[in-house]
C-alpha positions in Angstrom: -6.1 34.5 -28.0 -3.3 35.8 -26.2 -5.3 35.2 -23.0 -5.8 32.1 -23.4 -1.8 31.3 -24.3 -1.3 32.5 -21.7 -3.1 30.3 -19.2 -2.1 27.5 -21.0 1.2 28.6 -20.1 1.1 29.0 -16.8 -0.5 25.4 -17.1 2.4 24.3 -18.1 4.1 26.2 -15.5 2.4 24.7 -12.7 2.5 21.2 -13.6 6.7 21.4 -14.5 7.1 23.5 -11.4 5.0 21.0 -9.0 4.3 17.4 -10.7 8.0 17.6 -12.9 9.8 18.5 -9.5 13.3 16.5 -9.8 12.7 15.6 -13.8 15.6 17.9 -15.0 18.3 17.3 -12.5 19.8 15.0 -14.6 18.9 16.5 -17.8 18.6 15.3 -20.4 19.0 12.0 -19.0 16.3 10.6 -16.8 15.3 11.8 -13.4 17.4 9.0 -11.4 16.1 9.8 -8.1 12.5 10.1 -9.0 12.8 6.4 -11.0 14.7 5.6 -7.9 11.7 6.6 -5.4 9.5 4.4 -8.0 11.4 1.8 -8.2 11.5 1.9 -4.0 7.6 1.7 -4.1 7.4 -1.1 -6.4 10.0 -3.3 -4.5 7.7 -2.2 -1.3 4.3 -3.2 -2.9 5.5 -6.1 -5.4 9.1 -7.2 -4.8 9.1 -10.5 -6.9 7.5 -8.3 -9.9 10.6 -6.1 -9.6 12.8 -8.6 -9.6 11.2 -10.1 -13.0 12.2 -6.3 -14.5 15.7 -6.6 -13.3 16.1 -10.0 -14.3 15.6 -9.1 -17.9 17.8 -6.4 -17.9 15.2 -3.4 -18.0 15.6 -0.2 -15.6 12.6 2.3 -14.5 14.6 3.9 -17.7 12.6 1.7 -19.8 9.5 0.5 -17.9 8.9 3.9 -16.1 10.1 6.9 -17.3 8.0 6.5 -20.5 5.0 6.7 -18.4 6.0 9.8 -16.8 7.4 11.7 -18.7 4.3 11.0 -21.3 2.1 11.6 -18.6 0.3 8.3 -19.5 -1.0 10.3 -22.7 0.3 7.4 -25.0 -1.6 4.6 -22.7 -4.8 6.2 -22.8 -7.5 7.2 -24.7 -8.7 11.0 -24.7 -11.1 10.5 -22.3 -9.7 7.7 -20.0 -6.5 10.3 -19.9 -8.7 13.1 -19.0 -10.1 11.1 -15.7 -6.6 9.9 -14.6 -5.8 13.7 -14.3 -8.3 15.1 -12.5 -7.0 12.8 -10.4 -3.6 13.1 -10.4 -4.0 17.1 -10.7 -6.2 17.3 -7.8 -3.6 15.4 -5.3 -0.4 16.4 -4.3 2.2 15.8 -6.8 4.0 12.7 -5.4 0.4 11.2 -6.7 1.5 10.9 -9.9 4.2 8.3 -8.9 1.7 6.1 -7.2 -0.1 5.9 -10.2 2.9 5.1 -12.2 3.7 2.0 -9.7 -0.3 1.6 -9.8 0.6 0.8 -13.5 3.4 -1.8 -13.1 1.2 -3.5 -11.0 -1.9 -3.6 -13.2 0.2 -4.7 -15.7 1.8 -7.5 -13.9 0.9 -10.4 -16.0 1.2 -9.0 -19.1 4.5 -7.4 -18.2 5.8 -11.7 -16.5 5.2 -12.7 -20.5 7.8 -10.0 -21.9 11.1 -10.5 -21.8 12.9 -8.8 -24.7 13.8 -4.8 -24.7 11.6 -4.5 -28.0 8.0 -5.8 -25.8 8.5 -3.8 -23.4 9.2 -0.4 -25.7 6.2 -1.6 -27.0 3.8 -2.2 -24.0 4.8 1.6 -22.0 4.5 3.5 -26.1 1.1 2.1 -27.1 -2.3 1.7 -25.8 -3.2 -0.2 -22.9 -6.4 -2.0 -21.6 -5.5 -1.0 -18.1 -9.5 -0.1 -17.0 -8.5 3.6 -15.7 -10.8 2.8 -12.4 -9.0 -0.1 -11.0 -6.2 2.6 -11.9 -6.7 5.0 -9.8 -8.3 2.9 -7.2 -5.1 1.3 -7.0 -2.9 4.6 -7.0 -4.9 5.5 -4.1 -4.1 2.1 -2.0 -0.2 2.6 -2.9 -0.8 6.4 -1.5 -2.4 5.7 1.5 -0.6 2.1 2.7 2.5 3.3 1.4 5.2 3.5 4.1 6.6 6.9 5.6 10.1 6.2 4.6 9.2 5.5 0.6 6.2 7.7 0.4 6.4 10.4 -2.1 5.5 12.9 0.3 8.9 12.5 1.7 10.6 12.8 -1.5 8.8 16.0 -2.9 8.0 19.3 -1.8 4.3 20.1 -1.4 2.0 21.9 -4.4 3.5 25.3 -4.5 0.9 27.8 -6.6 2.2 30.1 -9.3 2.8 34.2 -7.6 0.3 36.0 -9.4 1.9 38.6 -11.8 5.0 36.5 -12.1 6.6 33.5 -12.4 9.1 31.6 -10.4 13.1 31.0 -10.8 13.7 27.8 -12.3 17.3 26.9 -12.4 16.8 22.6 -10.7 19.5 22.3 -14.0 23.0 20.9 -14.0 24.6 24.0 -15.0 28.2 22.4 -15.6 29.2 19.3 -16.6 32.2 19.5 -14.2 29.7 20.5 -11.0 27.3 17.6 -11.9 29.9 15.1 -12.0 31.7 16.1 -8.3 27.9 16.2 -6.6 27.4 12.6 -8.5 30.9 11.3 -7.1 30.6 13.0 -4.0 26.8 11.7 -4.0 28.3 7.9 -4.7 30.9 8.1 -2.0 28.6 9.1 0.6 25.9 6.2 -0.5 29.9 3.8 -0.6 29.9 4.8 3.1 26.1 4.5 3.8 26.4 1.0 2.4 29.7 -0.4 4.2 28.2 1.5 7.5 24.7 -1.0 7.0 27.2 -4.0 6.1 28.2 -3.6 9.4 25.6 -3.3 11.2 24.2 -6.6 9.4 26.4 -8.6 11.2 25.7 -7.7 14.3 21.8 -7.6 13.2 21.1 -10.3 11.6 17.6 -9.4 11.2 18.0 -6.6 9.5 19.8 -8.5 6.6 17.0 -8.9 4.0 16.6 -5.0 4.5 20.5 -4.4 3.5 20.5 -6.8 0.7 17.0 -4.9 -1.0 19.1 -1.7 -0.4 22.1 -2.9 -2.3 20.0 -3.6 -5.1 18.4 -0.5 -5.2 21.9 1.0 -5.0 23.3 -1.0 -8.0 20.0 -0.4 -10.5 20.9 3.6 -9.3 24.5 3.2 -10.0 24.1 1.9 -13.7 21.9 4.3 -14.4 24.5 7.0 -13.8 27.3 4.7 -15.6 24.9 4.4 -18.7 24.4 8.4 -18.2 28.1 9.2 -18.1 28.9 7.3 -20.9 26.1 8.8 -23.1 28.0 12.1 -21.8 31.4 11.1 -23.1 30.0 9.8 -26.3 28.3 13.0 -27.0 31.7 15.0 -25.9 34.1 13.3 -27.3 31.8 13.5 -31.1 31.8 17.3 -30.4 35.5 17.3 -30.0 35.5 15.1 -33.5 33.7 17.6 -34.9 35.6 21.1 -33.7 39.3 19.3 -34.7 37.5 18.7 -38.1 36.3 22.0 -38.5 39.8 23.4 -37.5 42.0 20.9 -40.0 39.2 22.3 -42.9 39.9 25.6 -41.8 43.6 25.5 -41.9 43.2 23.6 -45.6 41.8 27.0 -46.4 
């Protein structure tokens, strides 16, 4: 018994330290720059479907991050979920979001008919009839047509084996509130510079100014993503500092 725990532990292991790479970064808010690389893929392979997200105010947040961080267990049956991952598990990790824009795709036309928040919680929570074979099929086009520059090879770090008799450091954690938010503003002024420096180059390239404008979006969708995560921050802060001057008042009562 014991055995067995503990392969299904180092199961575990193996899929948070390879196929989760990124997920906690930003925890317990949503992996930005893995929704990011997604969202990237998508605008590459279906920009107008993309644009029908944004349009009704839903981020990756909402139409991805459910899907991944489910592992499409909610969207499958048993078995259907079984086949996706001997797929996914028998690729290299960035796989898994190619299967996850393989999704959005497949679910196109459903998805051009929702426009409130509550259909689309609904469509990524509950059981699709996606046929798991066009799935994959389709994961495996986005992998292999997918450019260089958005590919999720060149995001994540190759499949990395657990050592036997031990088991990795894992500390891809914000460990202070203070350290995440200077990488974050140091993070959004170098992107600020990144941005102005591809303005300019846009006027003297005016070819390359339907590539600056799909960049700017992508750096928006990013940017309120980390406002909305912020603010869920201070929320939560400023309730435990609520909480701790109540505790002190009741304590000087008695």
């Amino acid at each position: 018994s014991s055995g067995i725990n503990a392969e299904y532990g180092e199961v575990v292991a193996t899929f948070i330290l390879n196929w989760s790479q990124g997920w906690y970064e930003y925890f317990p808010h949503p992996p930005v720059n893995t929704l990011t690389c997604v969202e990237n893929i998508l605008n590459h392979v279906d920009h107008k479907h993309l644009q029908h997200l944004t349009s009704c105010s839903h981020t990756s947040k909402v139409y991805c991050w459910p899907l991944l961080y489910t592992v499409f267990s909610e969207v499958f049956s048993t078995s259907e979920w079984m086949i996706l991952m001997d797929h996914v598990l028998s690729n290299e990790p960035g796989f898994l979001l190619c299967v996850a824009v393989a999704y959005l795709t497949c679910s196109r036309q459903v998805l051009l008919n929702c426009t409130s928040h509550k259909d689309f919680e609904y469509y990524f929570h509950n059981r699709s009839r996606i046929p798991v074979a066009g799935l994959v099929r389709k994961a495996y086009s986005i992998w292999e047509t997918c450019p260089k520059a958005l590919h999720p090879r060149s995001h994540l770090a190759p499949f990395t084996p657990l050592v036997a008799g031990d088991y990795p450091i894992f500390n891809k954690y914000p460990e202070k509130v203070v350290d995440y938010q200077l990488k974050e503003r140091e993070r959004i002024h170098q992107e600020e510079l990144q941005y102005i420096k591809e303005r300019q180059l846009a006027e003297d390239l005016k070819g390359q100014t339907a590539h600056l404008q799909q960049q700017e979006e992508v750096w928006r969708r990013e940017q309120k993503m980390i406002g909305e995560a912020d603010q869920q921050r201070k929320q939560i802060q400023l309730e435990e500092e609520n909480k701790l001057a109540q505790q002190r008042a009741e304590a000087l009562e008695t």
